[in-house]
C-alpha positions as CSV (number, residue, x, y, z in Angstrom):
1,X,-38.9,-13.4,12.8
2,X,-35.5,-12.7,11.3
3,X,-33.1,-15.9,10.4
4,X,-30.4,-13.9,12.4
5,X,-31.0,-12.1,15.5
6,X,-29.1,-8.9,15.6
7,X,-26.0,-8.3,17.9
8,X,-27.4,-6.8,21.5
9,X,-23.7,-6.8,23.2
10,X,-21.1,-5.3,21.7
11,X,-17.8,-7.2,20.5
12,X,-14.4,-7.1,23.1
13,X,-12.9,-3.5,21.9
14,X,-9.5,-5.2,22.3
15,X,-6.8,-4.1,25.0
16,X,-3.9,-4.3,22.6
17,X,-2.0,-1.9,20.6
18,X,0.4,-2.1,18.1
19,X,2.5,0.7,16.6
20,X,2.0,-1.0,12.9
21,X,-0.1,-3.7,11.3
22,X,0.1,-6.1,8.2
23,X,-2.9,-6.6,6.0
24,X,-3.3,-9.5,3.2
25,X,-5.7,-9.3,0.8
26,X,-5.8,-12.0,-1.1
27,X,-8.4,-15.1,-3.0
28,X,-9.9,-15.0,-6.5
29,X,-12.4,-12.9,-5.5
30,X,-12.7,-9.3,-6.8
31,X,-11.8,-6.7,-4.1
32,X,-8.0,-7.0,-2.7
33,X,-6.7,-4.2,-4.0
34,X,-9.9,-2.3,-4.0
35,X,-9.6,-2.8,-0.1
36,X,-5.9,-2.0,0.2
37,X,-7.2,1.5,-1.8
38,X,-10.3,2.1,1.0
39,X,-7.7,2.3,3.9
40,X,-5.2,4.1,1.6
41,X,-7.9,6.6,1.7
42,X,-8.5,6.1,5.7
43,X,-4.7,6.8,6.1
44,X,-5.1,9.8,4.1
45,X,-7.6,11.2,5.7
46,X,-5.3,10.5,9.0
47,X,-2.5,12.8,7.8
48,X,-0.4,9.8,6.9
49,X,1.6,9.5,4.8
50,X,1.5,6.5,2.2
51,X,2.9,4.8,-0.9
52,X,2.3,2.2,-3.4
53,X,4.2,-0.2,-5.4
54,X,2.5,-1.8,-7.9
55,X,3.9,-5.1,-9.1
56,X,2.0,-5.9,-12.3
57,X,0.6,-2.8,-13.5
58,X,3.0,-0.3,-15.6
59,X,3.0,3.1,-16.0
60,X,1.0,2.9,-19.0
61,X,-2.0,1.7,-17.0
62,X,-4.3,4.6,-16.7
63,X,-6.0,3.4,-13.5
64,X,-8.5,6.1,-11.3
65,X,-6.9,4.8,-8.4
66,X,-3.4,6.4,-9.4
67,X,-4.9,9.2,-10.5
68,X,-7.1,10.1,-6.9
69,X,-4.1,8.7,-5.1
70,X,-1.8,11.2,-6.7
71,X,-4.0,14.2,-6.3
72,X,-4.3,13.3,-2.8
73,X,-0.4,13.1,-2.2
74,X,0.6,9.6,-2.7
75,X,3.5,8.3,-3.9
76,X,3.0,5.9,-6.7
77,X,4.9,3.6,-8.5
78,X,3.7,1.1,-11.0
79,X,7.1,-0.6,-11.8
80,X,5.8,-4.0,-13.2
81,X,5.8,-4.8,-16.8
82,X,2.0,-6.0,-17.4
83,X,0.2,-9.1,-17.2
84,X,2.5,-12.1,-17.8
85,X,0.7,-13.8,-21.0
86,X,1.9,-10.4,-23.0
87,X,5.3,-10.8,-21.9
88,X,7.9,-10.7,-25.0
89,X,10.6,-11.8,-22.7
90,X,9.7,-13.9,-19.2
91,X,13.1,-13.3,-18.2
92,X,13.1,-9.5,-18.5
93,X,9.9,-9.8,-16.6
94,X,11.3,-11.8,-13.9
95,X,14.3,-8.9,-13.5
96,X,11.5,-5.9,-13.4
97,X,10.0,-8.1,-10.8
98,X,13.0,-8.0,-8.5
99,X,14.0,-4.3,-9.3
100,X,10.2,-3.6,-8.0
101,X,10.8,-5.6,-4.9
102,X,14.4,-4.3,-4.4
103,X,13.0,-0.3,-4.7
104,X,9.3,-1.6,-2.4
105,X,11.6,-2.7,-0.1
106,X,14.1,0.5,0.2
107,X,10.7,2.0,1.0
108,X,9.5,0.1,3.3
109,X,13.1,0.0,5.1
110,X,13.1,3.4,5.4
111,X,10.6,4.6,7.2
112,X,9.4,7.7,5.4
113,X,5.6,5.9,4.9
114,X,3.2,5.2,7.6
115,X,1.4,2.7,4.4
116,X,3.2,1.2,2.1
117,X,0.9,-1.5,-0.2
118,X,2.4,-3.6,-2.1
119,X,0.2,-4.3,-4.7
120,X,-0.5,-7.5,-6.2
121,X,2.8,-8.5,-5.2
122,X,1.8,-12.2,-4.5
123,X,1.7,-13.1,-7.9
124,X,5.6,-12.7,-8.3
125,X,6.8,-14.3,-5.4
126,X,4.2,-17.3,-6.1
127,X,6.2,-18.0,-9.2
128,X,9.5,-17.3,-7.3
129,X,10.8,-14.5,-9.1
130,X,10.6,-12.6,-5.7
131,X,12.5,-14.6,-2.2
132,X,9.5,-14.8,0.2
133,X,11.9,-15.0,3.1
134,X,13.2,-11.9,1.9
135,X,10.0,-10.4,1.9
136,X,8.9,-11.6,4.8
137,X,11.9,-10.4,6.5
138,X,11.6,-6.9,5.4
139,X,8.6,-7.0,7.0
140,X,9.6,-8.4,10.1
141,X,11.9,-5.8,10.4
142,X,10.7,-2.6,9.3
143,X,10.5,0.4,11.4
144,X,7.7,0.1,14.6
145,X,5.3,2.5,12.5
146,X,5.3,1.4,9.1
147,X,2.1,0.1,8.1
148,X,1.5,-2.7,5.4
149,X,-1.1,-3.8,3.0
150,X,-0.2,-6.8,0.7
151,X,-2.5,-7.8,-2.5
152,X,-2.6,-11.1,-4.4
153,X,-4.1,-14.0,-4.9
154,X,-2.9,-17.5,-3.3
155,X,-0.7,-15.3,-0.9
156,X,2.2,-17.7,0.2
157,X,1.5,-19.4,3.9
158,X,4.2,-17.6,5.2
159,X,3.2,-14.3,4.4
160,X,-0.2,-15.3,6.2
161,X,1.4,-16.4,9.3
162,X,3.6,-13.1,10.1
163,X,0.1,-10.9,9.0
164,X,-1.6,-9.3,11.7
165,X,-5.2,-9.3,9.7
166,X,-5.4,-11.7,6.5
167,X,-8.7,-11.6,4.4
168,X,-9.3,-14.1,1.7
169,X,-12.1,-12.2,-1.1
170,X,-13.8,-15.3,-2.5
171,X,-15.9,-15.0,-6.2
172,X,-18.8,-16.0,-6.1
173,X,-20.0,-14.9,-9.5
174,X,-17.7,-12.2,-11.5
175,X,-19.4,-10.7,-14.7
176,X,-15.8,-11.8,-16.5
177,X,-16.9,-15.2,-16.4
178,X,-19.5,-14.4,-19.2
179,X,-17.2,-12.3,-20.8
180,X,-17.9,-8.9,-19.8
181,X,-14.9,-6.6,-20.3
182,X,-13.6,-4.9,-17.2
183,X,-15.2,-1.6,-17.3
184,X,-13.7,2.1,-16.3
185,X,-15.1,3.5,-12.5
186,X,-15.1,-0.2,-11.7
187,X,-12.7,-2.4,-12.2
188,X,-9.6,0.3,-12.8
């Protein structure tokens, strides 16, 4: 006999809908922006429209995503400056931060997207280089069908509270922890 009997009704198929969601990914798990990527995909495959801003990752990153995403018709912009421990100047870093936020949130504010992620964005308003009131009221206020995903670790508890759908990846085991390099088809 199975531990877990299988499902013989089928959930409530909600009686609610909304013109737009907000998504968190977030946790130390592997997988955020991986999922935020799935539904970009979805949306694609919908006729939408999307962007994506990423916060960390520069345009020398030569990630599969970007390039798929590109041939596909999205608008990309990696505007960060890299990961933070290869910074020459934290400073400059924090002003690239807030020119990213400032240019995410012209397009989120103007309504040309039915997605917009915001990748890995979580990581510069944890360290408060990035308002999260601002952020969070951007969101509040964009237009009735603009759509947002939102990747990071330890995303702030205000962010979570305005989400609609808020999933935390959690690691179990990650092959970096005995050292394995991140690997091409994978992990970018």
């Amino acid at each position: 006999m199975p531990e877990i009997e299988p499902p013989t009704t089928a959930p409530d198929p909600g009686s609610v809908r909304e013109p737009s969601l907000v998504i968190v990914n977030t946790g130390d798990g592997k997988g955020k922006s991986t999922a935020a990527f799935g539904t970009m995909l979805r949306a694609i495959a919908r006729g939408w429209k999307v962007s994506v801003v990423q916060f960390l990752k520069s345009g020398d990153w030569k990630v599969g995503e970007e390039k798929i995403g590109r041939q596909l018709g999205v608008d990309w912009w990696a505007l960060g400056d890299g990961f933070t421990w290869d910074s020459v100047d934290m400073s400059e870093s924090e002003a690239i931060a807030n020119e990213a936020w400032r240019f995410a949130a012209g397009v989120i504010e103007g309504g040309e997207y039915e997605l917009v992620i915001l990748d890995e964005i979580t990581y510069p308003m944890n360290w408060a280089w990035i308002d999260v009131a601002c952020v969070i009221e951007t969101i509040r206020n964009r237009p009735p069908h603009v759509n947002v995903i939102i990747t990071g670790r330890d995303a702030p508890r205000d962010l979570v509270e305005i989400a609609d759908t808020v999933t935390e990846m959690v690691k179990i085991k990650h092959a970096y922890d005995r050292g394995v390099m991140a690997r091409r088809g994978l992990d970018f």
